[in-house]
TIKOLLO-924934 format. One line per field, with one value per atom (N, C-alpha, C): residue number from 1; residue in three letters; x negated, y, z negated; atom name. Coordinates in Angstrom, 2 decimals, padded with zeros to 5 digits. Atoms other than C-alpha are relative to their C-alpha. Layout:
seq	c(NUM; ...)
type	c(ALA; ...)
east	c(X; ...)
north	c(Y; ...)
up	c(Z; ...)
atom	c(CA; ...)
! end
This chain:
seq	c(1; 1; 1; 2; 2; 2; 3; 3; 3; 4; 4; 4; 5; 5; 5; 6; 6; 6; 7; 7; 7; 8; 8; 8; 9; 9; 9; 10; 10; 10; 11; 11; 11; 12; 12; 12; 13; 13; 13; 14; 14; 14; 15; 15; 15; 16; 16; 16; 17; 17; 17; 18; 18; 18; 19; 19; 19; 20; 20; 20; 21; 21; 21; 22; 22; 22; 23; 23; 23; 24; 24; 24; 25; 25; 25; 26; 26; 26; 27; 27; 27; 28; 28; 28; 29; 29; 29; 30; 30; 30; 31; 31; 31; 32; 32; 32; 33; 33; 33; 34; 34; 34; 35; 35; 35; 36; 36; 36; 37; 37; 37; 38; 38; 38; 39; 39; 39; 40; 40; 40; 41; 41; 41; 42; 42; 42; 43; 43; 43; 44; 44; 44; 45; 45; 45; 46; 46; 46; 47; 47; 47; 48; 48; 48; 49; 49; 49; 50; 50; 50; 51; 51; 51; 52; 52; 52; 53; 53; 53; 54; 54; 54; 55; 55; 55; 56; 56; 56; 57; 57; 57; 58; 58; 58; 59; 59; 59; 60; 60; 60; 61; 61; 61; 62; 62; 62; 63; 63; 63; 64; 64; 64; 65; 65; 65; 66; 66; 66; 67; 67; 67; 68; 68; 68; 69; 69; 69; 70; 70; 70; 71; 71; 71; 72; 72; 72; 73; 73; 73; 74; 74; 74; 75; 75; 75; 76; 76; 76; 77; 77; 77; 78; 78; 78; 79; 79; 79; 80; 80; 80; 81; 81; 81; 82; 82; 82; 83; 83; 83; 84; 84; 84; 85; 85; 85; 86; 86; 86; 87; 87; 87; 88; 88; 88; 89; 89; 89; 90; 90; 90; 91; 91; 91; 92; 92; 92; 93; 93; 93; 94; 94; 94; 95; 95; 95; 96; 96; 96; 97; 97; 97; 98; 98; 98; 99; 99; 99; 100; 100; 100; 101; 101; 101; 102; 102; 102; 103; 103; 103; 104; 104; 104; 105; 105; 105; 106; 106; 106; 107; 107; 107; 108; 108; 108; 109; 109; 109; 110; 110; 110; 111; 111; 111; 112; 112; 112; 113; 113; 113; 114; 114; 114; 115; 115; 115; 116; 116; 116; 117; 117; 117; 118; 118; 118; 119; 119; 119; 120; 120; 120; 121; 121; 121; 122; 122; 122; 123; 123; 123; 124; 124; 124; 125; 125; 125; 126; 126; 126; 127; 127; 127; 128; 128; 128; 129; 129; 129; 130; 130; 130; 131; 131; 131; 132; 132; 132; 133; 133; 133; 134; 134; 134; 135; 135; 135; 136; 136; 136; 137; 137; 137; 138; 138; 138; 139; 139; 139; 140; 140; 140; 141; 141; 141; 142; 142; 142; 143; 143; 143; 144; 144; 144; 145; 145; 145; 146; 146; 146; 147; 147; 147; 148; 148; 148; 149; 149; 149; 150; 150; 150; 151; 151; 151; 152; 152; 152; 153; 153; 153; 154; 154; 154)
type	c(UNK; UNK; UNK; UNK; UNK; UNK; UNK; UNK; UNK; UNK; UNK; UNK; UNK; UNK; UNK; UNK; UNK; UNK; UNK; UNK; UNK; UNK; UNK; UNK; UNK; UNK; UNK; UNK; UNK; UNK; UNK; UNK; UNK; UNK; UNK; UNK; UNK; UNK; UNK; UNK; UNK; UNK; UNK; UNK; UNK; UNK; UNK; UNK; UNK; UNK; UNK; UNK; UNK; UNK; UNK; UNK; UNK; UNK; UNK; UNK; UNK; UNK; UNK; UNK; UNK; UNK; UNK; UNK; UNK; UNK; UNK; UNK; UNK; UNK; UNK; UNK; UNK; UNK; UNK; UNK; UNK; UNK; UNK; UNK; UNK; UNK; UNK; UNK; UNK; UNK; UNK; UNK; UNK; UNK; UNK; UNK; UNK; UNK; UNK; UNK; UNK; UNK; UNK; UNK; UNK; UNK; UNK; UNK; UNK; UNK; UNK; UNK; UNK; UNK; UNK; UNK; UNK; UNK; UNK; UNK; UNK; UNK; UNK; UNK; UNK; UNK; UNK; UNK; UNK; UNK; UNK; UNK; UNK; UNK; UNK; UNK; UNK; UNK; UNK; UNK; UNK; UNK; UNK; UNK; UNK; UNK; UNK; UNK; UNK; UNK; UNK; UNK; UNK; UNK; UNK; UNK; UNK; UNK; UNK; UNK; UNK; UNK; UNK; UNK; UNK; UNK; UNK; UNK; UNK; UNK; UNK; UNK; UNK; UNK; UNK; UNK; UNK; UNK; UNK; UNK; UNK; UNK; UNK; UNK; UNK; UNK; UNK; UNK; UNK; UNK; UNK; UNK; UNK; UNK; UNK; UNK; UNK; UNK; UNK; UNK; UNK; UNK; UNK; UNK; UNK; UNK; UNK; UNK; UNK; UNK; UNK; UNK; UNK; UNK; UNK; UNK; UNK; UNK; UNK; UNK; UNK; UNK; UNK; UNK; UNK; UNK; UNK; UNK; UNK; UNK; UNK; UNK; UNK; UNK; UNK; UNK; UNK; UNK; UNK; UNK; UNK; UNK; UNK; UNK; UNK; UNK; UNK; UNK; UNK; UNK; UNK; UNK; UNK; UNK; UNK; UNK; UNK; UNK; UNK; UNK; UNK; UNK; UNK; UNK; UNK; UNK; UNK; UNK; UNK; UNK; UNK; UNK; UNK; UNK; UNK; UNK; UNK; UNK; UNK; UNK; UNK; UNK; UNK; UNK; UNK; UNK; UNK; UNK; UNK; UNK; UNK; UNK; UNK; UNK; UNK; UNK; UNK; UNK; UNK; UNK; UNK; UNK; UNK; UNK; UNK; UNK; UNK; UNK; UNK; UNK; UNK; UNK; UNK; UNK; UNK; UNK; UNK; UNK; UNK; UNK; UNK; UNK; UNK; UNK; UNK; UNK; UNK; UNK; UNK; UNK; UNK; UNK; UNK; UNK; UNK; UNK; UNK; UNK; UNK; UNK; UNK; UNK; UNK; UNK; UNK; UNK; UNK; UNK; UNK; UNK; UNK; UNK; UNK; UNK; UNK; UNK; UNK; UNK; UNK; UNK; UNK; UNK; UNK; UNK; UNK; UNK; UNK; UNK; UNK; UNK; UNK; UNK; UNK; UNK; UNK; UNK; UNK; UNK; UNK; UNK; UNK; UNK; UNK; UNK; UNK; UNK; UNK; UNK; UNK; UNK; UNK; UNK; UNK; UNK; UNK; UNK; UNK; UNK; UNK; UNK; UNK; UNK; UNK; UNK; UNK; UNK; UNK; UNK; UNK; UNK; UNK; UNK; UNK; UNK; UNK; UNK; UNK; UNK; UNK; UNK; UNK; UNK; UNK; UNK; UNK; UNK; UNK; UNK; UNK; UNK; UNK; UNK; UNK; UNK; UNK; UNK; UNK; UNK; UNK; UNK; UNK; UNK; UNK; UNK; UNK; UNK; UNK; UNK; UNK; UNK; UNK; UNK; UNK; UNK; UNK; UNK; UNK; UNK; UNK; UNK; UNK; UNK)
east	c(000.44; -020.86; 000.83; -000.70; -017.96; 000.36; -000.44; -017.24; -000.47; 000.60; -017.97; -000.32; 000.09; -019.46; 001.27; -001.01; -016.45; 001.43; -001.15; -013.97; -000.47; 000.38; -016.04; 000.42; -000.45; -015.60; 001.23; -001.19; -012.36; 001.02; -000.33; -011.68; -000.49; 000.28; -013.34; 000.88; -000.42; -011.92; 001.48; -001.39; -008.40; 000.62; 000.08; -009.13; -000.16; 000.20; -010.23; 000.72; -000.97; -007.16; 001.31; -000.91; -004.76; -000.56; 000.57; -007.03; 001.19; -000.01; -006.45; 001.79; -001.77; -002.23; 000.52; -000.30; -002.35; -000.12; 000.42; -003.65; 001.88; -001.31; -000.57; 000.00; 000.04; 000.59; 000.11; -000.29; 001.33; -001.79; 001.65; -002.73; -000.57; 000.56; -003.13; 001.02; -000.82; -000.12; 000.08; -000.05; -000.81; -001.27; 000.78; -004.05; 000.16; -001.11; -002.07; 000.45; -000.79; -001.85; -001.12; 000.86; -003.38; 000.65; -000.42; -003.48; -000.57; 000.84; -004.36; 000.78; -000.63; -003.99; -000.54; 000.56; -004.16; 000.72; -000.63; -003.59; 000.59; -000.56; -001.58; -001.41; 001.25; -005.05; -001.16; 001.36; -008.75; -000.57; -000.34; -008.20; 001.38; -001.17; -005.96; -000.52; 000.43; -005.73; 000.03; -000.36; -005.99; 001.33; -000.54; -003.36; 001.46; -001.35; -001.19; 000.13; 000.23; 000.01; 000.13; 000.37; 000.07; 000.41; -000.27; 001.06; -001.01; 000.89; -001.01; 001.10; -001.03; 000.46; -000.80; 000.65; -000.25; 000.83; -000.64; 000.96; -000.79; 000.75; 000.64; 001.23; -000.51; 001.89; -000.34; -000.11; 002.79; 000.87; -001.36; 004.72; 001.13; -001.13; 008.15; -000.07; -000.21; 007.71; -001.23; 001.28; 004.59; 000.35; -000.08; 004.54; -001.50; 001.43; 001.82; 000.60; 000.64; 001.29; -000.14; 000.65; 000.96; -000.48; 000.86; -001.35; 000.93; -000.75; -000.07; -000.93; 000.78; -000.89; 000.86; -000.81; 000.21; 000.14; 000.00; -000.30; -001.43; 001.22; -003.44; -000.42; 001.09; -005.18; -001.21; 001.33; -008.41; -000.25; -000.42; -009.63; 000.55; -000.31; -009.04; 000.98; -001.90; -005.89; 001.13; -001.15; -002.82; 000.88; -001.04; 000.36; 001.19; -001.05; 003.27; 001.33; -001.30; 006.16; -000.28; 000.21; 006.18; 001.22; -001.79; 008.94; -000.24; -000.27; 010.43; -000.80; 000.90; 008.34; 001.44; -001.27; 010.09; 000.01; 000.54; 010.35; 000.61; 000.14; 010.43; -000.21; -000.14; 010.69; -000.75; 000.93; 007.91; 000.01; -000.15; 009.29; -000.73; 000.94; 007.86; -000.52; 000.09; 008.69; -001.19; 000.96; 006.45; 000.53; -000.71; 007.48; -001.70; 001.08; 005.37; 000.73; -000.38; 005.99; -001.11; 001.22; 004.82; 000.78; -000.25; 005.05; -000.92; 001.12; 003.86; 000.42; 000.83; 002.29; 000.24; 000.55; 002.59; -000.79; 001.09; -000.68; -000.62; 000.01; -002.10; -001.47; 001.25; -005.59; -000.10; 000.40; -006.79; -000.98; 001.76; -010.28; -000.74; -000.23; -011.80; -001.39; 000.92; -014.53; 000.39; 000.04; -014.93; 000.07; -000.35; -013.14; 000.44; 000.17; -013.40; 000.98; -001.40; -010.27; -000.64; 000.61; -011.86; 001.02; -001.06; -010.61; 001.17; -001.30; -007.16; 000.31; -000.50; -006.51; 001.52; -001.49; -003.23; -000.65; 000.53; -003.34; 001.40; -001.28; -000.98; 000.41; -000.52; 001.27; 000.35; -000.56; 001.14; -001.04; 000.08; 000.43; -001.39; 001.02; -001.83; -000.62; 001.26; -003.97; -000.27; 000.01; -005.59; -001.19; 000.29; -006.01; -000.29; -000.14; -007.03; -000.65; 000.46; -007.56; -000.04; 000.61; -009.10; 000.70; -000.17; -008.11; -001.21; 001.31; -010.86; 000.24; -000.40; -011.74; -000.21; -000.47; -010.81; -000.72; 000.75; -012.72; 001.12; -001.21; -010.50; -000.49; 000.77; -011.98; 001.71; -001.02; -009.80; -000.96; 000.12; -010.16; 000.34; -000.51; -009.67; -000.27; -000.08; -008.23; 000.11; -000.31; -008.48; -001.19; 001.01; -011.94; -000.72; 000.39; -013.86; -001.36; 001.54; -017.40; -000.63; 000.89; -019.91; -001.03; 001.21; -022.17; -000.95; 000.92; -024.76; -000.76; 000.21; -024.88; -000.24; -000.31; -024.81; 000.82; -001.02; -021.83; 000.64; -000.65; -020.88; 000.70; -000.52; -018.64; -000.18; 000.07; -019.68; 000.83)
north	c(-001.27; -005.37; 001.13; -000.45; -003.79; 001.42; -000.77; -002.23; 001.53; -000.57; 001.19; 000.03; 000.14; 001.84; 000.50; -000.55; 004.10; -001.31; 000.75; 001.31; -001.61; 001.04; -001.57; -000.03; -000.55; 000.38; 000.25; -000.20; 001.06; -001.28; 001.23; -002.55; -000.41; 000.32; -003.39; 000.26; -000.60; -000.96; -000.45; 000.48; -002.09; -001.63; 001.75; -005.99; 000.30; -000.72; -004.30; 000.05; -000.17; -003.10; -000.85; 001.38; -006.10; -000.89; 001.56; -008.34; 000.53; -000.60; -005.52; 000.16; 000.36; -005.48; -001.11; 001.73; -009.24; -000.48; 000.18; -009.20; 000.13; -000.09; -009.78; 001.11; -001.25; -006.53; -000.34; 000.53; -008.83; -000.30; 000.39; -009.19; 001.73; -001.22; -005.35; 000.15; -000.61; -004.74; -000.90; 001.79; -008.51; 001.31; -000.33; -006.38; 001.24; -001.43; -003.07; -000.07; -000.27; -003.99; 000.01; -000.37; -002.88; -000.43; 000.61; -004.54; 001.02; -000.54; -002.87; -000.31; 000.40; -003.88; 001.15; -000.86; -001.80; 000.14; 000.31; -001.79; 001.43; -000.97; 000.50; 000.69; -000.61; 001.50; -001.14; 000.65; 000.25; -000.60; 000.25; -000.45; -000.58; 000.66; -002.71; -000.87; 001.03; -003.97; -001.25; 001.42; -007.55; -000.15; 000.15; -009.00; 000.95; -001.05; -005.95; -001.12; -000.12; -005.72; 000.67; -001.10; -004.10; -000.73; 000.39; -004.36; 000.06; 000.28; -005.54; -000.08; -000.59; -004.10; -000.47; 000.03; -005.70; 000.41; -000.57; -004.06; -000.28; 000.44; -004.60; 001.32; -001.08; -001.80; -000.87; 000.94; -003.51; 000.51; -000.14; -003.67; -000.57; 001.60; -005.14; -000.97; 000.55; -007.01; -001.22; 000.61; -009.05; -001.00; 000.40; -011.26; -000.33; -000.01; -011.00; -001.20; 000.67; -013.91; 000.66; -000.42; -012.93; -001.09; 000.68; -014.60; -000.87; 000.48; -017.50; -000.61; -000.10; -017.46; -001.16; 000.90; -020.02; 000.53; -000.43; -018.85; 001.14; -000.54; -016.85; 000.48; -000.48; -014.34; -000.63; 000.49; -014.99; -001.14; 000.64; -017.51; 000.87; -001.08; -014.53; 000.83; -001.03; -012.59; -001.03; 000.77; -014.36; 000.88; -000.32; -014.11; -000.07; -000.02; -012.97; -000.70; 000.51; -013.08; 000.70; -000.99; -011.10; -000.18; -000.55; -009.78; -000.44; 000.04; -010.39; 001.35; -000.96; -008.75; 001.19; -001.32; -005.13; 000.45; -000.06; -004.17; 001.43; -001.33; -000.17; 000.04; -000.50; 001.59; 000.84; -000.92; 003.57; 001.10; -000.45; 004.67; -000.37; 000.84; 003.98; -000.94; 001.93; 000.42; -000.08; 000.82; 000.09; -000.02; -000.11; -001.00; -000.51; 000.35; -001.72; -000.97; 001.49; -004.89; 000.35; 000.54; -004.61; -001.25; 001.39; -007.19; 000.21; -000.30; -006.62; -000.90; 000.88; -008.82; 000.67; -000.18; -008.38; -000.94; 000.96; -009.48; 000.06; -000.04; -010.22; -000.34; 000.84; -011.07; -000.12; 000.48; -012.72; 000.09; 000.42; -012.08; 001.38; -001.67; -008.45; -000.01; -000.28; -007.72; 000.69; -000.64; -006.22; -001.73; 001.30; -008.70; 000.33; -000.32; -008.84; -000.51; 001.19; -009.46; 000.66; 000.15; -010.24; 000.55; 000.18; -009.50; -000.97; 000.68; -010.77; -000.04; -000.17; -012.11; -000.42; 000.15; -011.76; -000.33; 000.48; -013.57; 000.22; -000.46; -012.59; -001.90; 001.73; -015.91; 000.05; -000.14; -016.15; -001.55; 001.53; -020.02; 001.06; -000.49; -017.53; 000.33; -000.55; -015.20; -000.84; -000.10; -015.47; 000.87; -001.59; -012.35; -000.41; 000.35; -012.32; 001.79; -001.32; -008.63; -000.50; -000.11; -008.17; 001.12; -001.25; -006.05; 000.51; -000.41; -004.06; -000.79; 000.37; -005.51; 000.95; -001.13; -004.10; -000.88; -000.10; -003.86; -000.15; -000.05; -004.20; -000.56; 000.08; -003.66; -000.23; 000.11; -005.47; 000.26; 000.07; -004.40; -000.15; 000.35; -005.19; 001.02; -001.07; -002.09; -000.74; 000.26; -004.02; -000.68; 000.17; -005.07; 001.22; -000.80; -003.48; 000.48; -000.49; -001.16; -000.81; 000.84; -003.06; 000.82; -000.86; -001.32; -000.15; 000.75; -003.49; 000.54; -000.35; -002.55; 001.52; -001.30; 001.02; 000.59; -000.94; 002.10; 001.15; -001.53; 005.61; 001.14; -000.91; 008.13; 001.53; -000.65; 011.08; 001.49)
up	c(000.50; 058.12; 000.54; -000.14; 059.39; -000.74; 000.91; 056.56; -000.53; 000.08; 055.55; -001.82; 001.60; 051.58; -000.40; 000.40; 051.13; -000.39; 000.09; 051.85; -000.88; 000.53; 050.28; -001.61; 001.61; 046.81; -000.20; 000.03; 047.12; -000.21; 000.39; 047.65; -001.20; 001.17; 045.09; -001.73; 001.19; 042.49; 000.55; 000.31; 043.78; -000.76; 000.30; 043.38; -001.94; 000.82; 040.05; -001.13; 000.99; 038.62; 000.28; -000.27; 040.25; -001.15; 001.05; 037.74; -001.38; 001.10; 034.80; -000.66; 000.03; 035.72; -000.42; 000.09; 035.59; -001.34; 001.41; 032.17; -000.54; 000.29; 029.79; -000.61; 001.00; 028.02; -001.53; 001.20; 025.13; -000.77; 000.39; 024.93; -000.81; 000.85; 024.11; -001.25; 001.58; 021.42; -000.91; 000.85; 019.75; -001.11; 000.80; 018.86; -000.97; 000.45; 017.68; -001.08; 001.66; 013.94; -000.69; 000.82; 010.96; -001.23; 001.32; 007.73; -001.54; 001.30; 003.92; -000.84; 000.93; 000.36; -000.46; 001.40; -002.84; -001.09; 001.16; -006.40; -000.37; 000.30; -008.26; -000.60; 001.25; -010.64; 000.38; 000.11; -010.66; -001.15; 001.56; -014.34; -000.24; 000.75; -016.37; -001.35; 001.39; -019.92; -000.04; -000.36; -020.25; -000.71; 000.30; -020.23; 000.71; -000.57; -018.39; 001.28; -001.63; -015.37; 001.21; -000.76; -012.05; 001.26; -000.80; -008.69; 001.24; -001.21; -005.74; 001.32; -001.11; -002.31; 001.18; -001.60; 001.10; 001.45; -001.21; 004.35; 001.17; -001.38; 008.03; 000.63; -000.73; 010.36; 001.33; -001.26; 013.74; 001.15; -000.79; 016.73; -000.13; 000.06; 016.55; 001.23; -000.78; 019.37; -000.31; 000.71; 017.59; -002.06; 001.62; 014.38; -000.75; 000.39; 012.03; -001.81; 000.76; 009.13; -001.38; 001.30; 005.56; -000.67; 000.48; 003.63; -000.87; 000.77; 001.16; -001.29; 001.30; -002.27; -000.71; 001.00; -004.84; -001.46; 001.25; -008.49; -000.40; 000.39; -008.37; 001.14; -001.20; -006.17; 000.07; 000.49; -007.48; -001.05; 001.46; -010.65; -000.57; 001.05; -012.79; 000.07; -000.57; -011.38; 000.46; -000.54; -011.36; 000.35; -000.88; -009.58; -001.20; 000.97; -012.33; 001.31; -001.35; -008.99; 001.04; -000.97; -005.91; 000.67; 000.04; -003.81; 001.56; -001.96; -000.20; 000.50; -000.98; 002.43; 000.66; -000.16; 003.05; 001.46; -000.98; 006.04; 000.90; -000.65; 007.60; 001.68; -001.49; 011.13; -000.22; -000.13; 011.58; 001.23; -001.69; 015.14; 001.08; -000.99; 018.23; 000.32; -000.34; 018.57; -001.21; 001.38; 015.32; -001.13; 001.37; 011.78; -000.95; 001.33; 008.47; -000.42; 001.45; 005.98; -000.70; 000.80; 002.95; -001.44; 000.77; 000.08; -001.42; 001.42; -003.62; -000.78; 000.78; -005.73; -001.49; 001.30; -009.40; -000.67; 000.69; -011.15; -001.03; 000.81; -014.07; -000.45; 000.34; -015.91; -001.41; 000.82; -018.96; -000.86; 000.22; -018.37; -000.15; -000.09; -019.32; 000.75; -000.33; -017.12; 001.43; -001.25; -013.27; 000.62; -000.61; -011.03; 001.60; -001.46; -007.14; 000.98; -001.02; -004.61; 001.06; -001.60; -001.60; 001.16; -001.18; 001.94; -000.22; -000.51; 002.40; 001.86; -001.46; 006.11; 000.31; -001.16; 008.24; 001.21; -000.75; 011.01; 001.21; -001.00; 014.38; 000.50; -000.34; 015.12; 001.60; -001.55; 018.75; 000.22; -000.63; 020.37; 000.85; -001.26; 023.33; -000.70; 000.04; 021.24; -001.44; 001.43; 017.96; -000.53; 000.68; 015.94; -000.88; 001.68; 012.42; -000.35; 000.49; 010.52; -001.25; 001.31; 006.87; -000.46; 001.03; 004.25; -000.50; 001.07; 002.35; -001.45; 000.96; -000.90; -000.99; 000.52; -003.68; -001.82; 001.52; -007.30; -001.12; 001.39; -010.82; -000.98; 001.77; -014.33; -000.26; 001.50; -017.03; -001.12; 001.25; -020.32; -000.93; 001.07; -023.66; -001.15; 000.51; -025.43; -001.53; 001.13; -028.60; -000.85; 000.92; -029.15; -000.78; 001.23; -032.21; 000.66; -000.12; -031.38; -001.29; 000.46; -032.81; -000.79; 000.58; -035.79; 000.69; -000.19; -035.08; 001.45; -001.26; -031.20; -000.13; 000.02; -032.07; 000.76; -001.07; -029.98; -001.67; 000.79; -031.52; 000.90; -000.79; -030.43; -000.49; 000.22; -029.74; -000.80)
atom	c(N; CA; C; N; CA; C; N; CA; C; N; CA; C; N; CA; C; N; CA; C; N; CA; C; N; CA; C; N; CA; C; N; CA; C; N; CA; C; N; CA; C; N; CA; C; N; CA; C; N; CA; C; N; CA; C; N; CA; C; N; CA; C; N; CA; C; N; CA; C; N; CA; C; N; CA; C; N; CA; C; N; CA; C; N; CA; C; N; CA; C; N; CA; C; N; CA; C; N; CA; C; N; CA; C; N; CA; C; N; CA; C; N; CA; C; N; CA; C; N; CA; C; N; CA; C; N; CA; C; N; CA; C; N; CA; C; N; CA; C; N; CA; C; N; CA; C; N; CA; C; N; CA; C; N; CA; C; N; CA; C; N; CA; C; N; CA; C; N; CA; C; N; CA; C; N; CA; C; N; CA; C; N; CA; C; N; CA; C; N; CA; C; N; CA; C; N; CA; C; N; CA; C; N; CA; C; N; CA; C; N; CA; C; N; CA; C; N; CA; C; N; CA; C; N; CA; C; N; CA; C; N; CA; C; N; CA; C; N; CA; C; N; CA; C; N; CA; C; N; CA; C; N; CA; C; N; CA; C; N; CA; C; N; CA; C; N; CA; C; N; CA; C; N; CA; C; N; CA; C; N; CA; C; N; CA; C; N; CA; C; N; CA; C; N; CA; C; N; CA; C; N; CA; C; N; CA; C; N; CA; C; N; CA; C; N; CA; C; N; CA; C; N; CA; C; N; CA; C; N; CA; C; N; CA; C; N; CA; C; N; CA; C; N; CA; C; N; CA; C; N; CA; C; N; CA; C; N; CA; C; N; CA; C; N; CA; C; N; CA; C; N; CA; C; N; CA; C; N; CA; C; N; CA; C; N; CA; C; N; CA; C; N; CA; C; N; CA; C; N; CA; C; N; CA; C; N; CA; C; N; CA; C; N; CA; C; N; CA; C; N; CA; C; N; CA; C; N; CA; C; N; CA; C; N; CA; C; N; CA; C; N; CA; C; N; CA; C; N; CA; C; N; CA; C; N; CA; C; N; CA; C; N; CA; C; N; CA; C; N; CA; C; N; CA; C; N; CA; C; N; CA; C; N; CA; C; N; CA; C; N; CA; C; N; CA; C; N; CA; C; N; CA; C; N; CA; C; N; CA; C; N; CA; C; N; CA; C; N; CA; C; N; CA; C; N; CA; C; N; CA; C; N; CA; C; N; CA; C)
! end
């Protein structure tokens, strides 16, 4: 009991931040990315098309995963081609990639692209971030109003 409270806390809070040093720095900037998709429009005719944009803003010193698609986001949105991942300096040891998707649908109704995950490629941690999802009416600028239904324009 030597000790006085002053110096007990002090030890303490030094043992403290020796743990918090020890930590890797590669554990805080692994988590230091941000992912988002988005379409060019919330609307498309069937049959158009449109580009679907996913980005990750990162550190360069970090690799982040893009998702892998085969022919189709969804059932209903396909994959026309998409392009090499681009890749920007944002400064401050950070860059962006992004990577667009041109896509297409068939089907005319309100169609739902879920979260998309990126996932950080590191053997030590494992990260995974979401995109928001994102809504997309197709329509079909070519069906007829229906007497019958009474659609009339005002």
């Amino acid at each position: 009991m030597g000790k006085k409270p002053f110096q007990y806390h002090f030890s303490a809070i030094l043992a403290l931040l020796i743990i918090i040093g020890a930590a890797r720095p590669d554990d805080v900037s692994a988590q230091n990315f941000s992912v988002s998709a988005s379409t060019d429009s919330t609307l498309m005719f069937i049959g158009g098309q449109m580009n679907l944009t996913l980005e990750v803003a990162q550190p360069k010193d970090i690799n982040v995963a893009f998702p892998q698609f085969n022919d189709t986001i969804t059932g209903n949105i396909e994959i026309v081609e998409q392009s090499e991942p681009d890749t920007s300096d944002l400064g401050n040891n950070r860059i962006s990639i992004k990577q667009i998707y041109r896509i297409t649908s068939f089907d005319s109704g309100l169609h739902y692209i879920p979260p998309i995950e990126f996932e950080l490629a590191s053997a030590e941690l494992e990260v995974r971030k979401k995109t928001k999802p994102i809504g997309l009416m197709v329509v079909n600028p070519f069906e007829e109003a229906d007497p019958q239904k009474r659609h009339y324009r005002h």
